[in-house]
N, C-alpha and C positions, 0 to 999 in steps of 0.2 A: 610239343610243349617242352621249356625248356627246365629240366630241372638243375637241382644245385650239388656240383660236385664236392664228394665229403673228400676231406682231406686223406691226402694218401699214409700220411703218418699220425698218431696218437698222441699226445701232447705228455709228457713225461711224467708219470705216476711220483708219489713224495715214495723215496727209499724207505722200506721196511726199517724198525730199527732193529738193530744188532741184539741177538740175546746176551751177547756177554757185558752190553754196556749195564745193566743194573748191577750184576754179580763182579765189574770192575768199580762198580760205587765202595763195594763193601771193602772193609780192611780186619783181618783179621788181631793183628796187635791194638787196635784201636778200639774194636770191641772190647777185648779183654780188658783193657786201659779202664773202658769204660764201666764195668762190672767190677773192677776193683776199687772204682770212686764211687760206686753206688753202696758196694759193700761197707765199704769205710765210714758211709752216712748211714746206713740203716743199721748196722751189727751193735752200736750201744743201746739205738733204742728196742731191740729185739732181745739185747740183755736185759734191758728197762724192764720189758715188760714179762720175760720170763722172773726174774729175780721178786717182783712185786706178789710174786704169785707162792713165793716162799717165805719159810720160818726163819726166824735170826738163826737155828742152828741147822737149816737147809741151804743158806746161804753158805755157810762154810765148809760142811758135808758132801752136796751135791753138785754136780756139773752146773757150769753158771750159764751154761746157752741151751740148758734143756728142764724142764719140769722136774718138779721134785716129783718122790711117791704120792704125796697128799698135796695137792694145791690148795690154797687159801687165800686167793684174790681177793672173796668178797667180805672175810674174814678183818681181813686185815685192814679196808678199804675202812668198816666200821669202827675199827679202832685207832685208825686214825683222825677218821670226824669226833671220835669221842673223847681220844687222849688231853687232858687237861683240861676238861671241862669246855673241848668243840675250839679249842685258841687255834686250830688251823683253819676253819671257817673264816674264824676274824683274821688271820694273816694273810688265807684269799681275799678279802673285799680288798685288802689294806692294799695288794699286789694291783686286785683290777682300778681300783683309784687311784693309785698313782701312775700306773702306763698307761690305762683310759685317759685323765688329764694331761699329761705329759706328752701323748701321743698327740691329739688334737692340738693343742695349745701349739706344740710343734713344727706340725704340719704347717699350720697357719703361718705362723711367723716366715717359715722357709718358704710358705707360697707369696708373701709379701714381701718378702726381701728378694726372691728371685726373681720376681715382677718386676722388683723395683732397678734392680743392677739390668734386667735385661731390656726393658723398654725408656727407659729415663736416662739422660746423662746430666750429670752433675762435675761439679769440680772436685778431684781427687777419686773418680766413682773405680779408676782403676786399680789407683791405690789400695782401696777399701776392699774391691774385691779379691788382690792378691794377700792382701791380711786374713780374707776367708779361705783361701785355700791353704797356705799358712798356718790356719788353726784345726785344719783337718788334721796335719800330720802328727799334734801335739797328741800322745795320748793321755786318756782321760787320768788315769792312776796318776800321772802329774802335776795334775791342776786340785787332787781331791784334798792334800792339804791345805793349798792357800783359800780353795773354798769353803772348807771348815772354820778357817780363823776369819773369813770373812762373816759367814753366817754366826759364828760366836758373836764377832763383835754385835751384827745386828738382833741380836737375842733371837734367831729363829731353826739354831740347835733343840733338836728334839719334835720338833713338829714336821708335819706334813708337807710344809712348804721347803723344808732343808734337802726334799727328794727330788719334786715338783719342778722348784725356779731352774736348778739345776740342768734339766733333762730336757729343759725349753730351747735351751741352743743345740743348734744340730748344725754344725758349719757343712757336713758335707749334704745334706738335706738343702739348703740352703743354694749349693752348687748344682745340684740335681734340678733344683727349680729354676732356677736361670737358664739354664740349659735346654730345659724342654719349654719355660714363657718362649725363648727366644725364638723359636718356631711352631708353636703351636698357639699365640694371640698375634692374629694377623695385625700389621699397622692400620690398615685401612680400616678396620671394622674398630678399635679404637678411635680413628679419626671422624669416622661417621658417628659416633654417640658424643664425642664433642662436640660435631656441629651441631647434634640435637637436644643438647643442653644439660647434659646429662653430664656429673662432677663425678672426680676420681675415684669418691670412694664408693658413687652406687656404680660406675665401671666395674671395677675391682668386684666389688658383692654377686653384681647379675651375675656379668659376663667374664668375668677372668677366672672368676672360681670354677665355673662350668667348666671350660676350656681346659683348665687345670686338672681333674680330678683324676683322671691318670695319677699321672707325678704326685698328686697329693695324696692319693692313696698308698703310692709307694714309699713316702718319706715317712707317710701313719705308723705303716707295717715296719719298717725298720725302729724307726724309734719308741715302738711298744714292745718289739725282742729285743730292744735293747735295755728297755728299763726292766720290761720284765723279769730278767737275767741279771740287771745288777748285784751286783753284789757287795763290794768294797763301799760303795758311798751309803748307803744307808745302814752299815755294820760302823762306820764312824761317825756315822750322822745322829744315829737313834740310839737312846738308852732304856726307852720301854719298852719292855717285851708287846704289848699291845697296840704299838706302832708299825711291829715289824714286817716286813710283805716276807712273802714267802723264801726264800731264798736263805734271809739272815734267821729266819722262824725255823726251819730245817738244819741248819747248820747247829743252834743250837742244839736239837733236840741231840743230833750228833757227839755232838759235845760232852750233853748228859749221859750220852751210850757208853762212851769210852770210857768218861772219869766216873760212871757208877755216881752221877749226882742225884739232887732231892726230884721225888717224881720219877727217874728212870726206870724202864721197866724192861723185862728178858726179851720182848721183840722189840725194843725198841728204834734197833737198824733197820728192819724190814716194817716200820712205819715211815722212818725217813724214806726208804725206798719209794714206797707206794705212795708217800706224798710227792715225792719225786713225779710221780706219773701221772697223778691227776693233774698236778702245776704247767704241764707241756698239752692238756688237751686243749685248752681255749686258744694258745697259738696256733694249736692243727686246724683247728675252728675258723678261725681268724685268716689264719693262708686258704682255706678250700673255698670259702667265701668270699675272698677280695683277689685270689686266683687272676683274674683275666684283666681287673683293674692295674695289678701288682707288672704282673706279663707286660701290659703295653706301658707301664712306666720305665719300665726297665729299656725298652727297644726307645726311648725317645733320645733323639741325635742322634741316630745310628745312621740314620740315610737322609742324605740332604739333597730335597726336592729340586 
């Protein structure tokens, strides 16, 4: 019977890999590099939160990156919701309603304009779009006077909306979305809800916002740290104190510290502190839960399929 002769040689095993290929990944200056930009980003807010935990006169007395003898975090936490009859409560809502509206209203318009320059062509749509990148590079501290004497004229100095209309344009939001429509709504699946009768704007509604939320989550997230944070425009915008979001509401209290004004009181720097601290937790909030959305907005146009 006849059998079947195995071959005389073994068919070439895959090479082992080299041990020093991982440990030639690493770079030692790079590391370092890289612990020193981490440092640079954490060591204020570990001053944040050491210093909130001290007295106005432990602020001055004691080392600023270590605990005092007596902490007083939650001390202090209290009289800052209490200072002035709770008006940092109202300068929180005032903060989350103007970058809650201002963030969505945002988003949106940069997810409709980025639609719009990336799947539509029109006459002049290049033009229009080089006057959007164009207006990224203007910063804002130079548009806040002419936008004062604008909102003067139109009588909407002093109100909510002087923060709001403002915070609505986002030109580089705006380029972000074009960028990622432009590959992330296929033509074809546009074309197919054309033919089944379906108009631009329930397109747009269903399916383009789906498509989007990536990039829209990421232009949200930016433009709610960035109104959040404002500061300049609703310090010339706003003249009552019960308008003010947090930012220009701290600054005063500040203010009072220094010049010994009506209502100031002997913590009252290590109130600004610790309002300082609780104003930065709903953005830590805000990044840990839109995290993965925020992530793949970021990588969009990065690789083209």
């Amino acid at each position: 019977m006849a059998t079947t002769a195995e071959p005389l040689t073994k068919p070439p095993s895959a090479a082992p890999p080299r041990r020093g290929s991982a440990s030639r990944r690493r770079s030692t200056p790079l590391t370092i590099a890289m612990l020193a930009v981490l440092a640079y980003f954490l060591l204020p807010l570990f001053w944040l939160l050491i210093a909130s935990t001290k007295s106005t006169q432990d602020l001055f007395n004691s080392f600023g990156l270590w605990f005092s003898h007596a902490p007083q975090l939650l001390t202090n936490v209290k009289q800052t919701f209490a200072q002035d009859d709770g008006v940092f409560v109202h300068w929180l809502l005032n903060t989350v309603m103007y970058a809650g509206v201002s963030a969505v209203g945002a988003a949106l318009l940069a997810a409709a304009g980025g639609y719009g320059f990336a799947k539509f062509r029109f006459r002049g749509d290049r033009f229009s779009f080089n006057l959007v990148l164009g207006a990224v590079m203007v910063p804002a501290t130079a548009l806040a006077i002419p936008t004062y004497l604008l909102f003067a004229k139109a009588g909407l100095v002093n109100t909510p909306w002087a923060v709001i209309l403002p915070s609505l344009v986002n030109p580089f939001g705006l380029y972000l979305m074009r960028i990622y429509a432009q590959d992330a709504v296929p033509d074809s699946l546009l074309e197919a809800a054309r033919i089944d009768g379906a108009g631009e704007a329930r397109i747009f509604g269903t399916i383009v916002l789906r498509l989007l939320a990536p990039g829209l989550v990421t232009v949200l997230l930016f433009t709610l740290v960035a109104t959040w944070n404002n500061y300049f425009l609703p310090l010339i915008m706003l003249n009552d104190p019960n308008l003010y979001p947090v930012t220009v509401g701290l600054s005063s209290w500040a203010a009072q510290a220094q010049n010994g004004g009506a209502g100031a009181s002997s913590d009252m720097l290590a109130l600004v502190v610790t309002g300082s601290l609780i104003s930065i937790l709903p953005l830590v909030v805000a990044f840990l839960l839109l995290q993965r959305y925020w992530q793949s907005g970021l990588a969009a146009g990065g690789v083209k399929q």
